[in-house]
C-alpha positions in Angstrom: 0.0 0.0 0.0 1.5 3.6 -0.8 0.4 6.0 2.0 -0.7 9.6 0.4 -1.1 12.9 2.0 -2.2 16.3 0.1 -2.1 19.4 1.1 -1.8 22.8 -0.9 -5.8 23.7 -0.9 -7.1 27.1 1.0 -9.8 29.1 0.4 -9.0 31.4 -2.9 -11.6 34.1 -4.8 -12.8 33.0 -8.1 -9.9 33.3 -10.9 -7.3 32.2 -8.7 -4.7 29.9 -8.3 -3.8 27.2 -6.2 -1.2 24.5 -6.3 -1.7 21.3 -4.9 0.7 18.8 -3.8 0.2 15.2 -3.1 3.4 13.2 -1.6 3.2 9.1 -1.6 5.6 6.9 0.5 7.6 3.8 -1.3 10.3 3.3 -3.6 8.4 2.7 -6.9 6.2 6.1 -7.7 7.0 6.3 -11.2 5.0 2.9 -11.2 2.1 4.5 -10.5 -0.2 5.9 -12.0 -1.1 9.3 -9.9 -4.5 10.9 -10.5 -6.3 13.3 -8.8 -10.0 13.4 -8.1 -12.4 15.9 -6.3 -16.0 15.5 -4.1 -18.0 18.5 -3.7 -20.7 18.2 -0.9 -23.6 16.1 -2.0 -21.9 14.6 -4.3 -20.2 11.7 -6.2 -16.4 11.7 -6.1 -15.1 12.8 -10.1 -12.1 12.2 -12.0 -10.0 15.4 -12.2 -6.7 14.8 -14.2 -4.1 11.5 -14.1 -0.3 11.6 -14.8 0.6 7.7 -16.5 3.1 5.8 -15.2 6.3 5.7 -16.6 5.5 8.3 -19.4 3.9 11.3 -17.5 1.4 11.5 -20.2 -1.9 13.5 -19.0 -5.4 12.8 -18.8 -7.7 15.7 -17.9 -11.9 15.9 -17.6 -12.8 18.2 -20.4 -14.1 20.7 -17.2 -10.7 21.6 -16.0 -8.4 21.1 -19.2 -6.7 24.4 -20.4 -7.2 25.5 -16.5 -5.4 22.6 -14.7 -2.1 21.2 -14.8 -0.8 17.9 -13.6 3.0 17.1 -13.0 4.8 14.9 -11.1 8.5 14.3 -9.6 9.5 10.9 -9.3 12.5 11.8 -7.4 10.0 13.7 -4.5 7.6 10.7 -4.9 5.1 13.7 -5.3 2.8 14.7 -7.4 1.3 18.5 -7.8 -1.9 19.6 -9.2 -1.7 23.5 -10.6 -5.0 24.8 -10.6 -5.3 28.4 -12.5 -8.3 30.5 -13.3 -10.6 28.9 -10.7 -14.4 28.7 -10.3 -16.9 28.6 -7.8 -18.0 24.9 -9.3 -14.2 23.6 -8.3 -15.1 23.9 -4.6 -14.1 20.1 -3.3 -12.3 18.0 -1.4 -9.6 17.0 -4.2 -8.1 13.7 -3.1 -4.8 11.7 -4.8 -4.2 8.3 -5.2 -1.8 5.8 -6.7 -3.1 3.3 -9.7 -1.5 0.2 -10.8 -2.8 -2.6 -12.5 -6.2 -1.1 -12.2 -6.2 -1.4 -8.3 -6.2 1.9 -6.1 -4.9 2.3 -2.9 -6.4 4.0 0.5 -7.8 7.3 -0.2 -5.6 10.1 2.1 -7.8 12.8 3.7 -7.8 15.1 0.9 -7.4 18.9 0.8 -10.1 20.9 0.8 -10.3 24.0 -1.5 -12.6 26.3 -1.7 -13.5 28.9 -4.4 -15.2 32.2 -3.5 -17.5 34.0 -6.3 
């Protein structure tokens, strides 16, 4: 299991920035797959953006592409999440986690962020 702890989110006025940073113990990181994924209150928990294994290559939901920006640093074992040009509809609790072989592991606690209008 790879242990994962966020942190980075705050409370920020619409148009904003915030960077979001998501650090996951073990040796092997760049095995991983490393998404991130966001619950608003009431509801389901969404797919945000993933960074590939081995390649880096990004994946993004159509509502935060050209706004958000996935990278990652094998070397840190973290994993950061630049959010620009906020909205009021990004208020969440974004979570990380580490994908392999389809499996995820144990959800950390998340960071909450919150987007003032």
């Amino acid at each position: 299991q790879v242990q994962l702890v966020e942190s980075g989110g705050g409370l920020v006025q619409a148009g904003g920035s915030l960077r979001l940073s998501c650090a996951a113990s073990g040796r092997t990181f760049s095995s991983y797959t490393m998404g991130w994924f966001r619950q608003a209150p009431g509801k389901e928990r969404e797919f945000v953006v993933a960074s590939r294994r081995f390649s880096g290559d990004a994946y993004y939901a159509d509502s935060v592409k050209a706004r958000f920006t996935i990278s990652r640093d094998n070397a840190k074992n973290t994993v950061y999440l630049q959010m620009n040009g906020l909205k009021s509809e990004d208020t969440a609790v974004y979570s990380c986690n580490a994908v392999r072989y389809g499996r995820f592991n144990s959800w950390g606690q998340g960071t909450q962020v919150t987007v003032s209008s």
